[in-house]
C-alpha positions as a Python dict, from the first residue, in 0.01 Angstrom:
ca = {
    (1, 'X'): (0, 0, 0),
    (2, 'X'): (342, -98, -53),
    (3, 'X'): (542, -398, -98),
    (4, 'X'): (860, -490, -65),
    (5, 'X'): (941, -636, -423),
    (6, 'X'): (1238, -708, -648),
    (7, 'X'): (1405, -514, -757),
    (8, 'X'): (1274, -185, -573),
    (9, 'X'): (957, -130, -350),
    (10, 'X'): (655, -184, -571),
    (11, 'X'): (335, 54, -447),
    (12, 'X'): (-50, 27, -512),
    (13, 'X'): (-430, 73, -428),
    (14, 'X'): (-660, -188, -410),
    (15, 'X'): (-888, -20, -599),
    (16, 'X'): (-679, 20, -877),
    (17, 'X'): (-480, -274, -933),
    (18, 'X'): (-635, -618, -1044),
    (19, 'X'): (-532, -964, -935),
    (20, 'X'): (-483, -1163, -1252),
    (21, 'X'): (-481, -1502, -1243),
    (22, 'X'): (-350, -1646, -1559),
    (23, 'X'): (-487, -1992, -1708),
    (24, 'X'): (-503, -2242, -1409),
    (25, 'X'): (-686, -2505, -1634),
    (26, 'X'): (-766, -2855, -1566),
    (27, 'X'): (-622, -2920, -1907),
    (28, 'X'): (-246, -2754, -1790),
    (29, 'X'): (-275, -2846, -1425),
    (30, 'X'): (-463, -3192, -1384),
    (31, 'X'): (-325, -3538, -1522),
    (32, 'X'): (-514, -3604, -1882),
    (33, 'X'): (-500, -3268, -1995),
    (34, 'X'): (-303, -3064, -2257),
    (35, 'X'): (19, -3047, -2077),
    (36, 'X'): (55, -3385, -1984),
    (37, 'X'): (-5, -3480, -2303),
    (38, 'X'): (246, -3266, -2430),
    (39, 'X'): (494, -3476, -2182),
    (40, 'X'): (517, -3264, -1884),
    (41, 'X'): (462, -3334, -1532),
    (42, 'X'): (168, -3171, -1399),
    (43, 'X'): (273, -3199, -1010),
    (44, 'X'): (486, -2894, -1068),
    (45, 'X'): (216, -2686, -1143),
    (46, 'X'): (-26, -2845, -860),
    (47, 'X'): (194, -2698, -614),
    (48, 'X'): (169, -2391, -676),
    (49, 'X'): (-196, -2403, -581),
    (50, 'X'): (-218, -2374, -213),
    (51, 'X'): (-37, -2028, -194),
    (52, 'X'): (-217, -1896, -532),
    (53, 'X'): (-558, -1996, -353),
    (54, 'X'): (-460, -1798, -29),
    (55, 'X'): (-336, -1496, -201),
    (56, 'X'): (-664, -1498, -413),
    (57, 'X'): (-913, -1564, -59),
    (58, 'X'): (-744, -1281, 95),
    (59, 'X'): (-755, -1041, -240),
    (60, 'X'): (-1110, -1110, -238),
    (61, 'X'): (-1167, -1062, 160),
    (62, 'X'): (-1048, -709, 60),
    (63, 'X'): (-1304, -669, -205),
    (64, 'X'): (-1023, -648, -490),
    (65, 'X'): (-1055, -715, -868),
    (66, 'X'): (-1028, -1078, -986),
    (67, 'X'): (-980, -1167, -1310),
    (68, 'X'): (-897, -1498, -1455),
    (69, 'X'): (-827, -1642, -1764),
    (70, 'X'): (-832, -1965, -1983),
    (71, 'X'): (-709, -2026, -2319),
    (72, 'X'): (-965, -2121, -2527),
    (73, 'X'): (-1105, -2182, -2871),
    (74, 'X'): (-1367, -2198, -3076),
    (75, 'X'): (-1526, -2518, -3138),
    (76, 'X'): (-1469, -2455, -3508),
    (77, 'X'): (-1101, -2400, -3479),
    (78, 'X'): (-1166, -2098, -3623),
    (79, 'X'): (-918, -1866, -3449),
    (80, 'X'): (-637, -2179, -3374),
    (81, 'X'): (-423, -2179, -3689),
    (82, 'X'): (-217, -2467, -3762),
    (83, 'X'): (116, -2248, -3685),
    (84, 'X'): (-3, -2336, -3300),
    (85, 'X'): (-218, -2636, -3325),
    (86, 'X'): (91, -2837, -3557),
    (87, 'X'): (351, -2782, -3239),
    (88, 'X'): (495, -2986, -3030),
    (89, 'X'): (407, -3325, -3170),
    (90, 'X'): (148, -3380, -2901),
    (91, 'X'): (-23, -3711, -2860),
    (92, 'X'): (-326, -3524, -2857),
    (93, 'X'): (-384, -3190, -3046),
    (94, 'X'): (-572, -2888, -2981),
    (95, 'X'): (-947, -3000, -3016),
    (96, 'X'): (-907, -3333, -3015),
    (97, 'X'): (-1081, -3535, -2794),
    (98, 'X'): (-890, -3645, -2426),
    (99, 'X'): (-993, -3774, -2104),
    (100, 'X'): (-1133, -3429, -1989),
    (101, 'X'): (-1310, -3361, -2371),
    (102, 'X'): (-1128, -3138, -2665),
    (103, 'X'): (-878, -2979, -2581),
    (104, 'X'): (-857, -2647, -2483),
    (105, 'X'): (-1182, -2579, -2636),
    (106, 'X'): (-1451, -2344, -2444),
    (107, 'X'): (-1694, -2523, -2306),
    (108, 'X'): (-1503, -2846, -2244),
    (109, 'X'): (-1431, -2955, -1883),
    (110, 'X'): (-1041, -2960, -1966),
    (111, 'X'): (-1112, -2571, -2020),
    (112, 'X'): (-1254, -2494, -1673),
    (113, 'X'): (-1036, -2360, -1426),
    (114, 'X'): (-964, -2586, -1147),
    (115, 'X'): (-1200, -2654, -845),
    (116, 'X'): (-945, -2470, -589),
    (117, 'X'): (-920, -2165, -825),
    (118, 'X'): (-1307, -2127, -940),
    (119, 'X'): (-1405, -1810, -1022),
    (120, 'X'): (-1700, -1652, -831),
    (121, 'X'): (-1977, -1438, -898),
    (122, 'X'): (-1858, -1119, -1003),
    (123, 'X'): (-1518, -1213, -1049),
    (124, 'X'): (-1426, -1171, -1460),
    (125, 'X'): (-1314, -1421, -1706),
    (126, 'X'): (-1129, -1375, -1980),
    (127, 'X'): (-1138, -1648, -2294),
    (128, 'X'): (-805, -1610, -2473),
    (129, 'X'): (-715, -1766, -2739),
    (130, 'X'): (-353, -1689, -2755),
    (131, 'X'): (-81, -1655, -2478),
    (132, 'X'): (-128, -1306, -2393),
    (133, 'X'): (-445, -1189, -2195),
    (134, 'X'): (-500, -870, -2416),
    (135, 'X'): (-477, -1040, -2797),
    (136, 'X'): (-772, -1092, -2952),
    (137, 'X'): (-1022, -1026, -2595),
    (138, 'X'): (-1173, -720, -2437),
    (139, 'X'): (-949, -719, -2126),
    (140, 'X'): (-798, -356, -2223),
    (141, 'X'): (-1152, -233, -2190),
    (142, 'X'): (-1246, -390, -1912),
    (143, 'X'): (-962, -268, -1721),
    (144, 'X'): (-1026, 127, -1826),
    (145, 'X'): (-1411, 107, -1743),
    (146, 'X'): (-1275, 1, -1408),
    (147, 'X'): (-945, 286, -1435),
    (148, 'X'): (-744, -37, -1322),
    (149, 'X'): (-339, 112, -1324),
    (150, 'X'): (-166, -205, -1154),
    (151, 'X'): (-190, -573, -1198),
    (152, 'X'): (-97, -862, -965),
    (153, 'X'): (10, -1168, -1153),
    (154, 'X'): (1, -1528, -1090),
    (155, 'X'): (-44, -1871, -1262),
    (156, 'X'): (82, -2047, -1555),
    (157, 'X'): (373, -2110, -1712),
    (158, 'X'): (573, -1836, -1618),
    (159, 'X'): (770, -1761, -1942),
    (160, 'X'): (497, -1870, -2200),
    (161, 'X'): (129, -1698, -2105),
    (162, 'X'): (217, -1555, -1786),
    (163, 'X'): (534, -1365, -1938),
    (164, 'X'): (389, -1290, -2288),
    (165, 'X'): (78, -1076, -2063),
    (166, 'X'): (297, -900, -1848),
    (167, 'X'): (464, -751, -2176),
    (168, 'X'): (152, -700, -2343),
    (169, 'X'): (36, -508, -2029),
    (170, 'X'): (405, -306, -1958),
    (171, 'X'): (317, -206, -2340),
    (172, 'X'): (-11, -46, -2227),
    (173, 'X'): (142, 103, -1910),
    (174, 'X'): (58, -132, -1642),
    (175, 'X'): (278, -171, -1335),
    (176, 'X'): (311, -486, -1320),
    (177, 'X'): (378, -732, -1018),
    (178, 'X'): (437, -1102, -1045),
    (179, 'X'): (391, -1360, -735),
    (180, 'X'): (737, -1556, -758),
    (181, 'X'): (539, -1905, -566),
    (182, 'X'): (215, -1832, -764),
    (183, 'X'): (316, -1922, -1088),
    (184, 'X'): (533, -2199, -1208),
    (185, 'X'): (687, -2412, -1539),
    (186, 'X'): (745, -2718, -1651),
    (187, 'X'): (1094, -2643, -1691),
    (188, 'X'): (1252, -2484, -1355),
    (189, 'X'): (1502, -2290, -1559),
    (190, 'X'): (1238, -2159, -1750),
    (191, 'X'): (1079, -2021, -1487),
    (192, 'X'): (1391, -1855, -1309),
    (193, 'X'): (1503, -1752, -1586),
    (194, 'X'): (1114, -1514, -1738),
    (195, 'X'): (1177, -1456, -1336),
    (196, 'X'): (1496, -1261, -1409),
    (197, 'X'): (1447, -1127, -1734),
    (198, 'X'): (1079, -957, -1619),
    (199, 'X'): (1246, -778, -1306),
    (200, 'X'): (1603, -709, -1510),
    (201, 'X'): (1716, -329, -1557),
    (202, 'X'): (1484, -209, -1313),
    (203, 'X'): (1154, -363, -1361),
    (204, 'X'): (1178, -369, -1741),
    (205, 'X'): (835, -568, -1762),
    (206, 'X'): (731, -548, -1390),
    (207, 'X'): (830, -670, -1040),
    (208, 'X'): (833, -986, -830),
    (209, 'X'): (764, -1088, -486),
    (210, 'X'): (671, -1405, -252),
    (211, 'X'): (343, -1428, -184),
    (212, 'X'): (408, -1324, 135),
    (213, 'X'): (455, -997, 84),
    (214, 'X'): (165, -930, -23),
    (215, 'X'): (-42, -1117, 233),
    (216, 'X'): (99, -926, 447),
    (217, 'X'): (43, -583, 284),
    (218, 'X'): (-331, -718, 339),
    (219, 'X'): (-352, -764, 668),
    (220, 'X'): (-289, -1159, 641),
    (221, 'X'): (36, -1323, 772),
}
């Protein structure tokens, strides 16, 4: 298949590429959660939901690889050092206790990915507990068992988890594609800007695309 992509045509098979859909938590995307409690407004990420939910109904229609992840920690702490728990100045912290239970902790219903976006059976999911899907998990073997050469992105933020896996997979010599209305910031610029900087001197970290695109590479317009 082939779609038209920034900045040059960007080709794959279904049965080697893997729609990734990075960290659409309650605890990012609902009110209560992490982000809100780190002052952002959580609307900007809601609305990226309808078209992330449509490109991942018609991915699995076609019988593709979904994988999703959620950053997530111990109970203990044990793998959260203070270097990322101490940021931000948060009302609430990593592992304390909020409206939706600790924070970013596995388990916890903050953790779970939202109702819209819930995985299925079969479908894999990836506990990470820093921004990139490949530190500290087993999502490099996962993806050779499977000889998985491409991945689809989408979710959130752009230029914090989303961003910091599409390098950590361009490093392992994915193709990478990003879905420009399937993933989203708090900050606008921030997003435009991991936008440009992933598709800059020809696809340095990967490609992007509407959503679009690749509905309609699928057979659904």
């Amino acid at each position: 298949m082939q779609i038209h992509a920034n900045p040059f045509a960007y080709e794959f098979e279904l049965d080697r590429t893997a729609l990734v859909i990075i960290d659409m938590q309650r605890d990012f995307v609902e009110p209560g959660g992490f982000g809100e409690t780190l002052g952002n407004d959580v609307s900007l990420l809601q609305a990226i939901v309808p078209a992330t939910q449509s490109v991942l109904h018609a991915w699995r229609k076609k019988g593709g690889l979904v994988i999703h992840t959620r950053e997530a920690h111990r109970r203990d702490l044990a793998d959260c050092p203070p270097a990322k728990r101490n940021r931000g100045n948060p009302v609430l912290r990593i592992g304390d206790t909020g409206p939706m239970g600790r924070i970013l902790v596995a388990g916890e219903p903050g953790n779970q990915i939202i109702d819209a976006l819930a995985p299925v059976d079969g479908e894999i999911v990836i506990d990470k507990p820093g921004k990139g899907a490949f530190y500290a998990t087993g999502l490099q073997s996962m993806l050779q068992q499977r000889s998985i050469r491409k991945l689809i992105f989408m979710g959130v933020t752009t230029e914090v988890c989303v961003q910091t896996s599409m390098r950590e997979a361009n490093d392992r010599g994915y193709d990478c594609l990003l879905l420009e209305d399937c993933t989203e910031s708090y900050f606008p610029a921030f997003k435009t800007a991991a936008i440009e900087m992933i598709r800059a001197q020809g696809a340095i970290v990967g490609w992007t695309a509407p959503s679009t695109a690749l509905l309609g590479a699928l057979g659904n317009h």
